[in-house]
C-alpha positions in Angstrom: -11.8 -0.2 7.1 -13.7 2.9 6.7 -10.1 5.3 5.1 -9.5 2.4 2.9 -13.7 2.3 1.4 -13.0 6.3 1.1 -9.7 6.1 -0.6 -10.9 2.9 -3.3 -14.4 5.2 -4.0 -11.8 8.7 -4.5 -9.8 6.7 -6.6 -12.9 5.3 -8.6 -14.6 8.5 -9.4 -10.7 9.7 -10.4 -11.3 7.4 -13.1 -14.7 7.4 -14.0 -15.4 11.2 -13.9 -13.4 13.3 -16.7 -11.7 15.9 -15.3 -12.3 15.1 -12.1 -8.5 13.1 -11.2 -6.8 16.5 -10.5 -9.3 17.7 -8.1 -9.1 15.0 -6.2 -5.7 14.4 -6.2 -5.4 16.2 -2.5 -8.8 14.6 -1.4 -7.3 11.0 -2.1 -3.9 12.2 0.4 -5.6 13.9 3.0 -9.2 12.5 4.0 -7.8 9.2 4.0 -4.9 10.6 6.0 -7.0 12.5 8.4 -9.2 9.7 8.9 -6.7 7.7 9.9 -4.6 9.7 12.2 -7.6 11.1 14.0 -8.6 7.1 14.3 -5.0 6.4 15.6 -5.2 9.4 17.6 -8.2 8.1 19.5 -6.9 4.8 20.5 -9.0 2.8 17.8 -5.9 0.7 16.5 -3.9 -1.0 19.1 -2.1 -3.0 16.5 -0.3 0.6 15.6 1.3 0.3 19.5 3.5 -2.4 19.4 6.7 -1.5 19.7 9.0 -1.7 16.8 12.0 -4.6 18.3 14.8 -2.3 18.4 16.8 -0.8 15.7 18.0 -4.3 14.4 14.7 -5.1 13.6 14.0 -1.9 11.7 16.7 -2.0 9.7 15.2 -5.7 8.8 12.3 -3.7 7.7 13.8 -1.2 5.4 16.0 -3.5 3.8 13.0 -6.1 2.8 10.8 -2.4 1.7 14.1 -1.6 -0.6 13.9 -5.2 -1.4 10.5 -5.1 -2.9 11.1 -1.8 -4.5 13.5 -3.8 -6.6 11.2 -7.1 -7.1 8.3 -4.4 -8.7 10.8 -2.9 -10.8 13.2 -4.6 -12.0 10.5 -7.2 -14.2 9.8 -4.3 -16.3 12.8 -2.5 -16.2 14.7 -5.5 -17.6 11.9 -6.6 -20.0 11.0 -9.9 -18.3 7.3 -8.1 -18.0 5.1 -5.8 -20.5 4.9 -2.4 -19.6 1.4 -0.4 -19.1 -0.1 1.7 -21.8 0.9 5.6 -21.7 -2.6 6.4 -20.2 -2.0 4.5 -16.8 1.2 7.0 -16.2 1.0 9.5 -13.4 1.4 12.7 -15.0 2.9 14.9 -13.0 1.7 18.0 -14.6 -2.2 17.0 -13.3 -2.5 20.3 -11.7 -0.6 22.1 -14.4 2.5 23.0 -15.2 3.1 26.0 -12.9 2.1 23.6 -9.9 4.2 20.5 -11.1 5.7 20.4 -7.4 2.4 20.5 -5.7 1.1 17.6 -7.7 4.3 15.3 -6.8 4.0 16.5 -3.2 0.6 15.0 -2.9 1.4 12.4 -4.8 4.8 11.1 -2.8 3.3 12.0 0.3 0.1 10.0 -0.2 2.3 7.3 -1.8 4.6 6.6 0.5 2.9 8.1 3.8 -1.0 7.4 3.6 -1.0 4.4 1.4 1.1 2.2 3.4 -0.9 3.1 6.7 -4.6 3.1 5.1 -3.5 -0.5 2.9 -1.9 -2.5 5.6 -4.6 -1.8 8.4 -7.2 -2.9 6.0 -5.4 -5.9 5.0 -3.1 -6.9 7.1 -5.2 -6.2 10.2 -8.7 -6.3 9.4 -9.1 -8.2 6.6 -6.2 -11.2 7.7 -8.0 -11.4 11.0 -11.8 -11.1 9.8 -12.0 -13.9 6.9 -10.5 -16.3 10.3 -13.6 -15.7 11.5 -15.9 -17.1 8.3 -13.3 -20.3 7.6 -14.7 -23.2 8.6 -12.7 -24.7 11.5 -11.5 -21.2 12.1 -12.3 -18.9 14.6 -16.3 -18.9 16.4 -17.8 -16.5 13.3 -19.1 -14.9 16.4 -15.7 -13.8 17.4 -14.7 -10.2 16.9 -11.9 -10.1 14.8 -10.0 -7.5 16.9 -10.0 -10.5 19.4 -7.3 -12.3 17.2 -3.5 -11.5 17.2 -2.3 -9.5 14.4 0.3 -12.4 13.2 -2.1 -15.7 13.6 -1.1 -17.8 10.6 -3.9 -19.1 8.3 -3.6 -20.4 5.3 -7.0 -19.3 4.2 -6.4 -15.9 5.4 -2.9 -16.0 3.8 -3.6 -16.6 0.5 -7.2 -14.6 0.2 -5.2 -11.5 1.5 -2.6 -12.3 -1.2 -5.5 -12.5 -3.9 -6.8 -9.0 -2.7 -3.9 -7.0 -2.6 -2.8 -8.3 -6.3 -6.4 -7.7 -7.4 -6.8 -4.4 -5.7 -3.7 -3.3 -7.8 -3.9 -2.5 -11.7 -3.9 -6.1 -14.3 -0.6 -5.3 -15.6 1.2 -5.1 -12.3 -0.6 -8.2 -10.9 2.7 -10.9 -10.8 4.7 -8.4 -8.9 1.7 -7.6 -6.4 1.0 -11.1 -6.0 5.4 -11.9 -5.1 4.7 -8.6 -2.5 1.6 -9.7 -1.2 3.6 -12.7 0.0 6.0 -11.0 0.9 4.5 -8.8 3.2 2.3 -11.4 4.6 5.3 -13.6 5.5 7.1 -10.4 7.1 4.2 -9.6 8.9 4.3 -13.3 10.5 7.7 -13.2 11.0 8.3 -9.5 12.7 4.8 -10.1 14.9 3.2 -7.0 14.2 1.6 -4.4 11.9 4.5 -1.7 11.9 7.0 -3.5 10.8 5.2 -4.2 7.2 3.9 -0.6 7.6 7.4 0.9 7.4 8.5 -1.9 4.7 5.6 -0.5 2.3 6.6 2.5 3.3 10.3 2.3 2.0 9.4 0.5 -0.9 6.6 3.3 -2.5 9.3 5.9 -0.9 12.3 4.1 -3.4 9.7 4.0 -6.2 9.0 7.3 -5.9 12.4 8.5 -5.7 13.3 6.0 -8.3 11.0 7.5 -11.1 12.4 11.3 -9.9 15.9 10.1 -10.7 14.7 8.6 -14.3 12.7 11.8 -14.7 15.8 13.9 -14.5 17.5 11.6 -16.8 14.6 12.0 -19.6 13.4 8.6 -18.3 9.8 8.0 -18.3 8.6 5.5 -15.6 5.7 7.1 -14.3 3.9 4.2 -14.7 5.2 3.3 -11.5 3.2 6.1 -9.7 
């Protein structure tokens, strides 16, 4: 919980404090990062153990990560959806134009490295496991949440993890966060653990990223997408 609180406040005071997005551009890859490897590293998230099922099954997982990489693009791409206003564009020259490559470093790697770790553990682990606990019917609300498998099917939990992912995201991208949100949650019940939708939202920030590169070097401008 705690890398996921750090990451939402460094992203907040990105916005709120003028100026202040570039310098914490490295804080919002690495703290969260750090947190979470040195929590990994420390045995505090079992779920993160489970083996993957074989190569079969990751190739299940990068296909449905490319998958959604097309389902959040392709609305706006093909006009089916509005596109955001300039000003919610990642620019890549945030730490200016001399360190244009540093700035995209930091941003792929915390894109498609520390998001999809720091995101799915908070929702997907704790937060799909802990509302169980506060359903009535559901789990004793004196149960600890790590008690519960990773996969237990809820409805409630289902669709209030759906309604925080697609309102943790910006308003305009909210029907395609919603479709993913599904999607992840129904992949996580399928596959039976957390890695699996960790290396599918993985792939699919990796393809967006590399996807907006591409349009960048064909004077496309999709850095909305970042």
């Amino acid at each position: 919980m705690g890398p996921y609180v750090l990451f939402l406040v460094l992203v907040e005071l990105g916005g709120r404090i003028p100026g202040a997005e570039g310098a914490l551009l490295p804080l919002k890859v690495l703290l969260p990062g750090a947190w979470v490897a040195i929590c990994a590293w420390r045995g505090e998230y079992p779920e993160l153990r489970v083996r993957s099922g074989g190569a079969a099954g990751q190739i299940a997982d990068v296909a449905v990560g490319l998958g959604v990489a097309l389902l959040w693009a392709g609305p706006y791409l093909a006009g089916w959806l509005p596109k955001p206003e300039a000003g919610d564009a990642f620019d890549p020259a945030l730490l200016g134009d001399e360190r244009r490559a540093l700035a995209l470093t930091l941003r792929g790697l915390g894109f498609a490295a520390v998001t999809p770790f720091v995101e799915e553990i908070f929702v997907r682990s704790f937060l799909i496991r802990w509302v169980e606990t506060l359903r009535p019917g559901g789990a004793p609300s004196d149960t600890d949440f790590r008690a519960l498998p990773v996969a237990r099917y809820g409805a409630w939990s289902f669709w209030l993890t759906v309604a925080w992912f697609s309102a943790s995201h910006a308003g305009w991208e909210l029907p395609v966060a919603f479709a993913t949100g599904v999607i992840y949650n129904l992949w996580l019940y399928r596959r039976g653990h957390l890695g699996a939708v960790i290396r599918a939202h993985a792939v699919t920030n990796a393809a967006l990223f590399a996807g907006v590169l591409l349009a960048d070097g064909r004077g496309m401008d999709l850095w909305y997408f970042l």
